[in-house]
C-alpha positions as CSV (number, residue, x, y, z in Angstrom):
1,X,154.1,80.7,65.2
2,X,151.1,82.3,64.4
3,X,149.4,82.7,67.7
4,X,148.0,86.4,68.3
5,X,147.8,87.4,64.3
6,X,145.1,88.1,62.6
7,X,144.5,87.0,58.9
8,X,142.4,88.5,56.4
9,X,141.7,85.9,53.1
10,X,139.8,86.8,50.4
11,X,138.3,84.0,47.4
12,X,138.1,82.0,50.7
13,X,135.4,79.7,50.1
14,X,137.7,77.3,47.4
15,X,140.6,76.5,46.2
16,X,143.7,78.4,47.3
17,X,142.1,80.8,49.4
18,X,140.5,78.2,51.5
19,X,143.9,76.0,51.6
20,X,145.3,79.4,53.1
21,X,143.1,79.7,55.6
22,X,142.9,76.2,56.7
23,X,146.5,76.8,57.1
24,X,147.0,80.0,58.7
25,X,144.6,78.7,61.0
26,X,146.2,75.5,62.0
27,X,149.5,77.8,62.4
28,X,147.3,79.5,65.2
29,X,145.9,82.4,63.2
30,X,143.1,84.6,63.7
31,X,141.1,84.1,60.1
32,X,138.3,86.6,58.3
33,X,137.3,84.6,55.3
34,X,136.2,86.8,52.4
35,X,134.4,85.7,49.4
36,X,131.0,86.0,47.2
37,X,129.5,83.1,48.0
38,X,128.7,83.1,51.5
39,X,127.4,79.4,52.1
40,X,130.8,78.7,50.9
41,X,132.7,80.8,53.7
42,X,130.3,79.3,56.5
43,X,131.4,75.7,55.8
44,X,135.1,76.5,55.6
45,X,134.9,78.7,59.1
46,X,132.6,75.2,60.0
47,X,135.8,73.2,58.8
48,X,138.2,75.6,60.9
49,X,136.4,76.0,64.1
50,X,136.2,71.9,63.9
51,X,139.7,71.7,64.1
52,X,139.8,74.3,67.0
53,X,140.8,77.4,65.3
54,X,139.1,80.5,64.9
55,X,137.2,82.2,61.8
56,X,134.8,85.0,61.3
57,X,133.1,85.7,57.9
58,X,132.8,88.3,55.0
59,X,130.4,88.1,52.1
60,X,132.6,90.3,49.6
61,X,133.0,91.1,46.0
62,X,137.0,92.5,45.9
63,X,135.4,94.7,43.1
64,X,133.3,96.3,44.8
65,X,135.8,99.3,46.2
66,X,133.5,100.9,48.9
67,X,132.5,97.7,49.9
68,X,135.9,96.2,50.9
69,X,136.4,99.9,53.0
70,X,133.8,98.7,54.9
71,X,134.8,95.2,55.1
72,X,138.4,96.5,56.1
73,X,137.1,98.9,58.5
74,X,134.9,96.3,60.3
75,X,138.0,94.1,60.6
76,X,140.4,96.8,62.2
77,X,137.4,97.7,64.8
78,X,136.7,94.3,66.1
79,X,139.9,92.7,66.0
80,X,142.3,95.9,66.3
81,X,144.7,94.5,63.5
82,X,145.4,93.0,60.5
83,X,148.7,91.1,60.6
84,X,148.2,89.3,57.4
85,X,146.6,90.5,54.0
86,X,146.0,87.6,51.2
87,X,144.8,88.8,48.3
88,X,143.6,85.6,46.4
89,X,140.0,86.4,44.8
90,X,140.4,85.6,41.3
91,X,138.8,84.9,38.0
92,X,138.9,83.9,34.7
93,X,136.1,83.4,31.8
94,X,135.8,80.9,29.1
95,X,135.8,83.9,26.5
96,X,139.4,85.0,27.0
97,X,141.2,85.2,23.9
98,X,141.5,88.2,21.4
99,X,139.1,86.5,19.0
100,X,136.6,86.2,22.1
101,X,137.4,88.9,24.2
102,X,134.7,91.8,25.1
103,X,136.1,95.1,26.4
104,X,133.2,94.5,29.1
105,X,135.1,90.7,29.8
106,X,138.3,92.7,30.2
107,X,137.2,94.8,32.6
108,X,135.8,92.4,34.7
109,X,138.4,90.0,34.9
110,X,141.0,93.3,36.3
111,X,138.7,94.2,38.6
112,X,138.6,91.2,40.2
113,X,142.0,90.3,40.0
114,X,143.9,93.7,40.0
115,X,141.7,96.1,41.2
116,X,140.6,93.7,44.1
117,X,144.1,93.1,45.7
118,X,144.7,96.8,45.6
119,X,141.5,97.6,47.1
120,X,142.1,95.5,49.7
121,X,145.8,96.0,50.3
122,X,144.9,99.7,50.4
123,X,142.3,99.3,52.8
124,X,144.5,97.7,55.5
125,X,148.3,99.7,54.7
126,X,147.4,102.4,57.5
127,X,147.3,100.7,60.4
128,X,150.1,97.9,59.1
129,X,152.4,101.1,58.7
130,X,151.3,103.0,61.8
131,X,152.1,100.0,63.6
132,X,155.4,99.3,61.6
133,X,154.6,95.9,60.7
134,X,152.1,94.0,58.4
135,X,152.5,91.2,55.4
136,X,151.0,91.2,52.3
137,X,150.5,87.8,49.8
138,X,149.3,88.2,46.4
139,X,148.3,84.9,44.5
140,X,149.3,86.1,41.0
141,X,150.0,83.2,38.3
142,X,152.8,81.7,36.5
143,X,150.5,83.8,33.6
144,X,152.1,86.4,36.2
145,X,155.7,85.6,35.1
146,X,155.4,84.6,31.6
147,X,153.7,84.9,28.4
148,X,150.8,82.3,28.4
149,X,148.2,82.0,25.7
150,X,145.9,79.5,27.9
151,X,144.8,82.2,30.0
152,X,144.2,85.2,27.5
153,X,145.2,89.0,27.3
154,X,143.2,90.1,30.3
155,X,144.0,87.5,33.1
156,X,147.9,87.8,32.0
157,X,147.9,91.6,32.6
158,X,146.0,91.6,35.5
159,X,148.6,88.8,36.7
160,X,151.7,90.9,35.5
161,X,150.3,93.8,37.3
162,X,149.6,92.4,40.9
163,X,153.8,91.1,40.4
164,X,154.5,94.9,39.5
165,X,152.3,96.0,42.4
166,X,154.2,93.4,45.2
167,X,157.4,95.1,44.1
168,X,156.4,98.7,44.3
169,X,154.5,97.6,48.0
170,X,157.9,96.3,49.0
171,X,159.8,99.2,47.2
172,X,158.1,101.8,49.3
173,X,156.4,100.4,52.4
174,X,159.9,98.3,53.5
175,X,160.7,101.2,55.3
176,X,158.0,100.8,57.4
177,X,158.1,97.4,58.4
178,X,155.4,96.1,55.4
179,X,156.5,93.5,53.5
180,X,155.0,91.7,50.4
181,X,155.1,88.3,48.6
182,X,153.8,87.6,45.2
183,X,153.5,83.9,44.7
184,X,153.0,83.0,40.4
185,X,151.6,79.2,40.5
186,X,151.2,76.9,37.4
187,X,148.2,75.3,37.1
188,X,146.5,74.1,40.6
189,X,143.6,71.8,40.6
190,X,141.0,74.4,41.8
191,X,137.5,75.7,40.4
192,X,138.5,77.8,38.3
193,X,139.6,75.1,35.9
194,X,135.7,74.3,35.0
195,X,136.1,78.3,33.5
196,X,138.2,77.2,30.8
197,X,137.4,76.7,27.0
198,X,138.3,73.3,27.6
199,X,138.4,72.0,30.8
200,X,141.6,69.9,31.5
201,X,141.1,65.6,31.8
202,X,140.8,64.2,35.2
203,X,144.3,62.2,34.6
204,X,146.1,66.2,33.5
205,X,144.2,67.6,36.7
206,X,145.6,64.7,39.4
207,X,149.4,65.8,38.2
208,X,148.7,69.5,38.7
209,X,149.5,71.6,41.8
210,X,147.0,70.9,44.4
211,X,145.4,73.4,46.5
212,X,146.8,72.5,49.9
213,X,150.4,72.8,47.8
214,X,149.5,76.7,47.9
215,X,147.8,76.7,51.3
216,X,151.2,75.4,53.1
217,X,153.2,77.7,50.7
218,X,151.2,80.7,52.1
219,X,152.1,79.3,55.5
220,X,155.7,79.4,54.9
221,X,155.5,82.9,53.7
222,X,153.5,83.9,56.8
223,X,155.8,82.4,59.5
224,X,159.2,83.7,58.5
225,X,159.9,86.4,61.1
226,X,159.5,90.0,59.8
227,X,162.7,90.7,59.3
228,X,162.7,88.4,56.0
229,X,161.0,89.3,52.9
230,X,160.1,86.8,50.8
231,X,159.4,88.8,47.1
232,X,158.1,86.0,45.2
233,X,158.0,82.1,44.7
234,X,157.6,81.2,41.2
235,X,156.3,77.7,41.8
236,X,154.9,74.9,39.6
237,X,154.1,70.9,39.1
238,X,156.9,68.8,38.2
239,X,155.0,67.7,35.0
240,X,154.8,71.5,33.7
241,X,152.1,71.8,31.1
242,X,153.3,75.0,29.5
243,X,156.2,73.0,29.4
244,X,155.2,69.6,27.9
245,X,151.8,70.6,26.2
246,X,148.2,69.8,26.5
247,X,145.1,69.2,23.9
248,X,143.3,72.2,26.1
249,X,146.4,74.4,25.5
250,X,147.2,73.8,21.6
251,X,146.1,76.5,19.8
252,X,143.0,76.7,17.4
């Protein structure tokens, strides 16, 4: 259902950005894998070209604004289009809570998270509205959604703000045929976790949302025909942490 669109992922190289790609691909999808680590983006577009698809690299930090123009503006020259804009470059740092936090930490963690996905939604809302069509995802967090003292001031605004920013996208840009879906997980199995002041067990991690859980959700989102919007999916594992607890949650 994909054939023909072209895809544009950033924090491809793990977790759910890669997941997303594998499955846009395998849905027929054009992919540009985005990331910081480069090695990283080779061996995925190695693991999608295996498979038969199709994937071009882009070394890129989200934060970097003039560098994501460029990255954008590459894109639309070679390939004519972007179809499909997923905005999941994200961080966190073991330092997050108000006793920890740095004004410098702050900043950092927005500009990846926030500042990133509007860098690169801006970069690519021209030509998706000249040409009266285009989907945006944003992988926000179920911080996203609800209060959560696990992930600390800064990646809980940063996560409200790209759910605020999918609604005003759709608020504005439906008229013109651009449509946006902000999808809040609870906790996936993914890098990221090894960022944490305490790292989750092994047994915690196996009952958490898997990567490839987000990868077909972002599939789902990007085959329904345009005329659907899907806003958000608020999405979770059965055995909800922020439900039932955890020693790396608990408060100290």
């Amino acid at each position: 259902m994909l054939q023909g669109k072209v895809a544009w992922i950033t924090g491809a190289g793990s977790g759910i950005g890669r997941s997303g790609a594998l499955e846009l691909s395998a849905g027929g999808a054009q992919v540009i894998l985005s990331g910081r680590r480069g090695e990283q983006l080779e061996e995925v577009a190695a693991e999608i070209e295996a498979a038969g698809g199709k994937a071009d690299t882009i070394p890129l930090d989200v934060a970097d604004k003039a560098a994501v123009a460029k990255a954008a503006a590459g894109i639309l020259d070679r390939h004519g289009r972007v179809d499909i804009l997923v905005n999941s470059a994200g961080i966190n740092l073991p330092n997050r809570f108000w006793k920890n936090l740095t004004a410098d930490s702050f900043e950092q963690i927005v500009a990846v998270n926030l500042n990133g996905a509007l860098y690169c939604t801006h970069a690519v809302l021209p030509a998706m509205r000249a040409r009266k069509d285009g989907l945006v995802i944003n992988v926000s967090s179920w911080a996203g959604r609800f209060e959560s003292y696990l992930t600390g001031p800064a990646y809980n605004a940063s996560k409200h703000a790209m759910v605020a920013m999918t609604m005003s996208l759709n608020d504005e840009e439906c008229v013109n045929g651009v449509r946006g879906c902000v999808i809040c997980p609870g906790e996936v199995a993914t890098p990221i976790l090894k960022h944490r002041p305490k790292p989750p067990t092994p047994e915690e991690i196996a009952r958490m949302l898997q990567p490839e859980d987000l990868g077909r959700t972002i599939r789902f989102v990007a085959e329904m025909p345009a005329h659907a919007c899907v806003n958000e999916i608020l999405i979770s594992p059965t055995w909800n942490r922020f439900f039932v607890g955890g020693k790396d949650i608990a408060r100290n």
